[in-house]
C-alpha positions in Angstrom: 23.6 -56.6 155.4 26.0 -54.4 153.5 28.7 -56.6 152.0 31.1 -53.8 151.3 31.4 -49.3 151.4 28.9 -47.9 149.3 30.5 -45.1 147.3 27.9 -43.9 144.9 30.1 -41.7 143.0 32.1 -44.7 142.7 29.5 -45.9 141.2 27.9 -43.1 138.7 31.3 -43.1 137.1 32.0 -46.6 136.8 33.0 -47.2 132.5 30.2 -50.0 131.6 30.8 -49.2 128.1 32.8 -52.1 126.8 30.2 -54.2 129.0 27.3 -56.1 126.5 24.0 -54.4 126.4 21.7 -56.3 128.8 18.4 -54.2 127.7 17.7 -52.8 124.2 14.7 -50.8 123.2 13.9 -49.5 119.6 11.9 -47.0 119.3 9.3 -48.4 121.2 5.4 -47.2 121.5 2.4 -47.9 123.8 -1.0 -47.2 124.1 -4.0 -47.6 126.5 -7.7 -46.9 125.2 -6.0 -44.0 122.7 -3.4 -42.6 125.3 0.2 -43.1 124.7 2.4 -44.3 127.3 5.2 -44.8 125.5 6.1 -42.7 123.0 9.1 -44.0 120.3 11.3 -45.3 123.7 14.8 -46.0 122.5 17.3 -47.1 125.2 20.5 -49.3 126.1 21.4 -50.4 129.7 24.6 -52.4 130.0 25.7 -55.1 132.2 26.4 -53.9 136.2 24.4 -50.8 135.6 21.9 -49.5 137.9 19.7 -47.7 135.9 16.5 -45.3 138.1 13.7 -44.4 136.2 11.8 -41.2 138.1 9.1 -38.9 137.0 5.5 -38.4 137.4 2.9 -40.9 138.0 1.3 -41.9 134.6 4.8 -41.2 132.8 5.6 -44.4 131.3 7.9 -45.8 133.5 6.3 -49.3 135.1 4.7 -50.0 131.7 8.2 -49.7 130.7 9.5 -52.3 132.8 6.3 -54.4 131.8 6.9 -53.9 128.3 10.6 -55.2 129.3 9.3 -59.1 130.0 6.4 -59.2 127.9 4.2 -58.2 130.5 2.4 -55.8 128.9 2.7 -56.0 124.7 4.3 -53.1 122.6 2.3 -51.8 119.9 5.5 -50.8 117.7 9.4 -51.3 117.8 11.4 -53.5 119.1 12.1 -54.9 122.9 15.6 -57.5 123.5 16.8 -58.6 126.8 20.0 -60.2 126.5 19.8 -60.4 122.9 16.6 -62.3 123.0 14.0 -61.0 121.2 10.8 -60.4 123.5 8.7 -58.0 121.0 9.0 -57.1 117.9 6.5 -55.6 115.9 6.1 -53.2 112.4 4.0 -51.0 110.9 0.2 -51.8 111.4 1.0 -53.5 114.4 2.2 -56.7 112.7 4.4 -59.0 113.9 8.1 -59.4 112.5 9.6 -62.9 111.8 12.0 -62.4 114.5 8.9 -61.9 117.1 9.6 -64.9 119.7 6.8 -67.9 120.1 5.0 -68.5 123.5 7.9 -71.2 124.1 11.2 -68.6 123.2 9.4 -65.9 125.2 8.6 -68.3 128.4 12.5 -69.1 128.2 13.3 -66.0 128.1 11.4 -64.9 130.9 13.5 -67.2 132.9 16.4 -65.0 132.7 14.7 -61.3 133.8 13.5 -61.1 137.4 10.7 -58.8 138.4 10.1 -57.4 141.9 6.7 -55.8 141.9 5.2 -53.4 144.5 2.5 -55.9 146.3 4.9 -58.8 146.8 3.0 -61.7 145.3 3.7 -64.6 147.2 1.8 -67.2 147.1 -0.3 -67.2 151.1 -0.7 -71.4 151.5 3.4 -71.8 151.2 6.2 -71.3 153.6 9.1 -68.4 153.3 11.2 -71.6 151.5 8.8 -72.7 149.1 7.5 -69.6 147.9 11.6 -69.5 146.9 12.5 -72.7 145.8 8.9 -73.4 143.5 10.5 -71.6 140.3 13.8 -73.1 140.5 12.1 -76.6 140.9 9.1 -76.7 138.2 11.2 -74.3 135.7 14.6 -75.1 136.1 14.3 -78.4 137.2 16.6 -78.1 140.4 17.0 -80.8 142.7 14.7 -79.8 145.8 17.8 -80.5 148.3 19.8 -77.7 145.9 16.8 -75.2 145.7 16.5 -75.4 149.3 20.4 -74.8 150.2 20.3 -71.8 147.4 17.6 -70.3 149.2 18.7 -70.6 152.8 21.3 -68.6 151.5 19.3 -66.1 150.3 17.3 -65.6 152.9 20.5 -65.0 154.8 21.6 -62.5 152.3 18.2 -60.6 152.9 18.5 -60.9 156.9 15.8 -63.6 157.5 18.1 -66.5 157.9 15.4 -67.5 160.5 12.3 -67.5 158.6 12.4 -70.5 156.5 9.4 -72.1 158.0 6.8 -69.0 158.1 3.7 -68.3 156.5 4.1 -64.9 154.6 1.1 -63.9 156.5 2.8 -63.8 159.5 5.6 -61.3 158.4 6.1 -57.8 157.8 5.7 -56.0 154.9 9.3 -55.3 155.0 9.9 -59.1 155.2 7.5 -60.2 152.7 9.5 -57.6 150.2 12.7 -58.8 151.3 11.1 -62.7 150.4 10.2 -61.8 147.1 13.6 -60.2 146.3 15.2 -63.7 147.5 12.5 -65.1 145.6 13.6 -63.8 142.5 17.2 -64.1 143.1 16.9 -67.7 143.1 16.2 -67.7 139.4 19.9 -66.1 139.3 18.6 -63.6 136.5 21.1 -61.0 134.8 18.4 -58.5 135.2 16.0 -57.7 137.7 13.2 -55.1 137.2 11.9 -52.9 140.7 8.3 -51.6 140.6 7.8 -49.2 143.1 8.8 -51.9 145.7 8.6 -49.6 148.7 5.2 -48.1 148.0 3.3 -50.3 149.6 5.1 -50.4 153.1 5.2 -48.6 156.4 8.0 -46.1 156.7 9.8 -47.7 159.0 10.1 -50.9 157.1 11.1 -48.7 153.6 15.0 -48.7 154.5 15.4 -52.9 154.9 14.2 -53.6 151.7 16.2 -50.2 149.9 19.4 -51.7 152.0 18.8 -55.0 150.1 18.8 -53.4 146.8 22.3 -51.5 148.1 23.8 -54.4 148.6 23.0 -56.2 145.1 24.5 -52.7 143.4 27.4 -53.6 145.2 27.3 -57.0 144.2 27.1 -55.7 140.6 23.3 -57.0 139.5 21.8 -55.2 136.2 18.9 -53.5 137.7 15.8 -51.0 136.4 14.0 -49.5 139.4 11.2 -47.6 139.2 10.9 -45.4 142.4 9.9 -42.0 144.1 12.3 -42.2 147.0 14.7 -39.6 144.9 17.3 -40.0 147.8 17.5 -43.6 147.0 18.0 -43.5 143.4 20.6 -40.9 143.8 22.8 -42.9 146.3 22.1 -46.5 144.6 22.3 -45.8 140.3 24.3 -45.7 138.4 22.3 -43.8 135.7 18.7 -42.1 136.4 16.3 -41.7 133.7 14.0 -38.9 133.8 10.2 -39.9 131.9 7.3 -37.8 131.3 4.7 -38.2 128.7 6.3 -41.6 128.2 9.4 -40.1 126.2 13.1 -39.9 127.9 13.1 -36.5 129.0 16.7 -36.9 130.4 19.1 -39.6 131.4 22.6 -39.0 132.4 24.4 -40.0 136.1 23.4 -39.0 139.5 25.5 -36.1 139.9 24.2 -34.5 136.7 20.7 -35.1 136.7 20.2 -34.1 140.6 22.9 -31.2 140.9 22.4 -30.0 137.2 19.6 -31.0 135.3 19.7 -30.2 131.7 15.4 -30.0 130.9 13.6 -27.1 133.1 11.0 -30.0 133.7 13.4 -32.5 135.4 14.6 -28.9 137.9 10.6 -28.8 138.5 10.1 -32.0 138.9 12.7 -32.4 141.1 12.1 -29.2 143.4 8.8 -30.3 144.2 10.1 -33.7 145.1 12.9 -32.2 147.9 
C-alpha cells in the first residue's frame, strides 16, 4: 500500500510556509450547557501539512474538527476553510455579514472531507455505491466516471475486490478503509480524522493508520485527531497539544515528543508511553 519511503523527519521539516493557509481559526470559542470547549482557538494549517491534535479526552479537539465543517456551530470568532467562510460570529453571539447561507456552507462542505470514528456507511448499499453516491447527487458525476474513480480507490485502500459487498459483511478495518475511499472520492483539499481507529480490533488498527501514511506521502492536508501517540509522531507534520480546549503547544514531532516545552504535554505524554 505504501507508494513511496516514509521519512517522517523528512516530513516534520518540510517549509509549507509559502504554501496558502488551507484552515484558519480566529480566536474561536465553544460551549456545552456552560462548559467551554474551546477557549479563544486561533490556528493556521497550510497546504500538505499533517497536522495531529493529542491531549486528554474532553480537551477540545473533535469539537474542533466539528467546528471545522460546520458540524458543530461556534459561539464566537471566526472559522475559514480554504478561504471560505464557514462561521463567523461577534459579540452576543450575532452573526457577521460575512457568515455564509445554508447554500455557501453546503458548497463549501463539498470541499472538506470528514472520516469519523463509527464509519457511517450507509448498511442497504454495496462497497461501490456507498463511494460513488456523493460524487453523483452532489457533484453530478457521470455514474460510469464515479464508478471508475472509485475502483481506483478501493485499490488504493487494498480492497480492489470488494466492489460488490455489503459493508456488513467486512471488517472493521475494511469498513474504515471504505469510508476513507469514500471520502476521497469527493477529491477534498482537506480531510478531518476523528479517532478513526478507536473503534477497531487491534489487529485491524495498522491497515487503516497505513492508509492515512500513504495519503501524507501523497501530500493531502489532514487534521487527525488520535491517541495512538506512535502514529502521530511518525505520520505529522505538526502535533498540536489541547487541554482545557486552548493550544497548550504545537510545534513538530521531534520537539513536542523529545522536548516538550509545557510540563503538562511531558505528563501527558509520560503516561501515554
Amino acid at each position: 500500500m505504501i507508494v513511496a519511503s516514509f521519512d517522517p523527519e523528512a516530513r516534520s521539516h518540510a517549509d509549507t510556509s509559502g504554501r496558502p493557509a488551507i484552515v484558519e481559526l480566529a480566536g474561536v470559542s465553544k460551549s456545552f450547557h456552560g462548559t467551554v470547549v474551546l477557549d479563544n482557538v486561533s490556528l493556521e494549517v497550510r497546504a500538505g501539512e499533517v497536522c495531529t491534535l493529542i491531549g486528554p479526552s474532553g480537551s477540545g479537539k473533535t469539537t474542533l474538527l466539528r467546528c471545522l465543517n460546520g458540524l458543530s456551530p461556534i459561539d464566537f470568532g471566526t472559522v475559514r476553510v480554504n478561504g471560505n467562510v464557514i462561521s463567523s460570529i461577534g459579540q452576543g453571539g450575532v452573526a457577521t455579514p460575512g457568515n455564509p447561507t445554508e447554500r455557501q456552507l453546503a458548497k463549501a462542505r463539498q470541499d472538506i472531507g470528514f472520516v469519523f470514528q463509527h464509519f457511517n456507511l450507509f448498511p442497504h448499499l454495496t462497497v461501490l455505491d456507498n463511494i460513488t453516491l456523493a460524487p453523483r447527487r452532489i457533484k453530478g458525476m457521470a455514474r460510469r466516471q464515479a464508478e471508475e474513480r472509485a475502483h481506483e480507490l478501493l485499490k488504493l485502500v487494498s480492497l480492489g475486490d470488494k466492489a460488490g459487498t455489503m459493508p456488513g459483511n467486512l471488517s472493521g478495518g475494511q469498513k474504515q478503509r471504505v469510508a476513507i475511499a469514500r471520502t476521497l472520492a469527493m477529491d477534498p483539499s482537506l480531510i478531518l480524522f476523528d479517532e478513526v481507529t478507536s473503534a477497531l480490533d487491534p489487529e485491524r488498527v495498522g491497515e487503516v493508520l497505513d492508509v492515512i501514511r500513504d495519503l501524507a506521502i501523497r501530500g493531502m492536508t489532514m487534521m487527525i485527531v488520535t491517541h495512538e501517540m506512535r502514529f502521530a509522531r511518525q505520520v505529522s507534520s505538526r502535533i498540536i497539544f489541547m487541554e482545557g480546549g486552548k493550544i497548550i503547544e504545537d510545534g513538530p514531532p521531534a520537539q513536542v515528543f523529545d522536548a516538550p516545552v509545557s510540563p503538562r504535554t511531558r505528563l501527558f505524554l509520560s503516561r501515554s508511553a
